[in-house]
N, C-alpha and C positions, 0 to 999 in steps of 0.2 A: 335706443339710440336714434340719432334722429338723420333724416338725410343727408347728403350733401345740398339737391336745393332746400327742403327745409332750412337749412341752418344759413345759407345764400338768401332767404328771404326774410328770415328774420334779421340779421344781421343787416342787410337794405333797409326794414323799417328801422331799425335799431340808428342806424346814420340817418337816414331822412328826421327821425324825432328829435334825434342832437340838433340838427342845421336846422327844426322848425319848418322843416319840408312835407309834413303828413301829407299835404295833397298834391303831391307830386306824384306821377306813377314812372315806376323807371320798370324797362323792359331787360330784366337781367341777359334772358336768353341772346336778346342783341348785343346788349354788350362784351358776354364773354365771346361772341361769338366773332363782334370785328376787335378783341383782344387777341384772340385765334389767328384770324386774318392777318392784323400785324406782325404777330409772332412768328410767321410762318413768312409772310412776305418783305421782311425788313431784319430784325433780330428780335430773339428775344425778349431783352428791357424796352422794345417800341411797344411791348403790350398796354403797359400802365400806364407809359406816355401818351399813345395814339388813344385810350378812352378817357383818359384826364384831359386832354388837351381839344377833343371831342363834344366833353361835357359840361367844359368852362365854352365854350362858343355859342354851346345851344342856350345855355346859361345866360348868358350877352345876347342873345338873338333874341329869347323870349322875357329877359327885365326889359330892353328896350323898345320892347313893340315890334320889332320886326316879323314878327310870328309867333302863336301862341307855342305853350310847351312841347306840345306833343311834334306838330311840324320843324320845330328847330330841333327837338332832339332827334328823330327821322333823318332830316336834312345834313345835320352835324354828323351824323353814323355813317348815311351813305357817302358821302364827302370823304369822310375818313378810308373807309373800305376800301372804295376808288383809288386814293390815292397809295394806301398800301400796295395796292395790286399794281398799279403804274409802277412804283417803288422798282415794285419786282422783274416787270418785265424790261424797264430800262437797264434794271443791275443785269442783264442776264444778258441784255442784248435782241431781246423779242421783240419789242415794238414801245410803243406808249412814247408821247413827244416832251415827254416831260412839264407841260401845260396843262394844266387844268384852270376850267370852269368854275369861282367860285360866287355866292353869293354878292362880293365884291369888285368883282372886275378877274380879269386872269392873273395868277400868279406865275412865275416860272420855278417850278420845282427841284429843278437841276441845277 
């Protein structure tokens, strides 16, 4: 029987060979890991949203030249992270201004 990542890795080539992605390297462990971060800092359902929404940007970052794959997927994760954890500290009342820093100027999050 095979792993959990075993079968997490196969099943990422298995999508990468569909979409014609083979030379792509996607770093699973980051991903579930700001899946996590969401999950924990927003709800639940932000998981699939905040690494979908994550990986269509880096996606756009690096067809358009703005940076190769590796730095827009990088960039796009910790972006995301961040802003989960802001998420959190705003809902709770701890801090974070609700503004973040992004590749495009600032957005207001709140």
């Amino acid at each position: 029987m095979k792993s959990q990542e075993e079968t997490l890795e196969e099943w990422c080539r298995t999508l990468l060979q569909a979409f014609e992605l083979e030379d792509t390297q996607i770093d699973i462990d980051a991903v579930l890991s700001l899946a996590g971060v969401a999950a924990h800092s927003v709800v639940r359902p932000a998981a699939p949203l905040t690494t979908f929404v994550a990986g269509f940007a880096a996606g756009v970052a690096a067809g358009t030249g703005q940076a190769d794959q590796k730095t827009s997927m990088d960039a796009a994760t910790a972006l995301a992270r961040k802003l989960s954890k802001d998420y959190a500290a705003v809902e709770s009342g701890t801090g974070a201004s609700g503004t973040v820093e992004s590749g495009t100027g600032e957005t207001d999050a709140g």
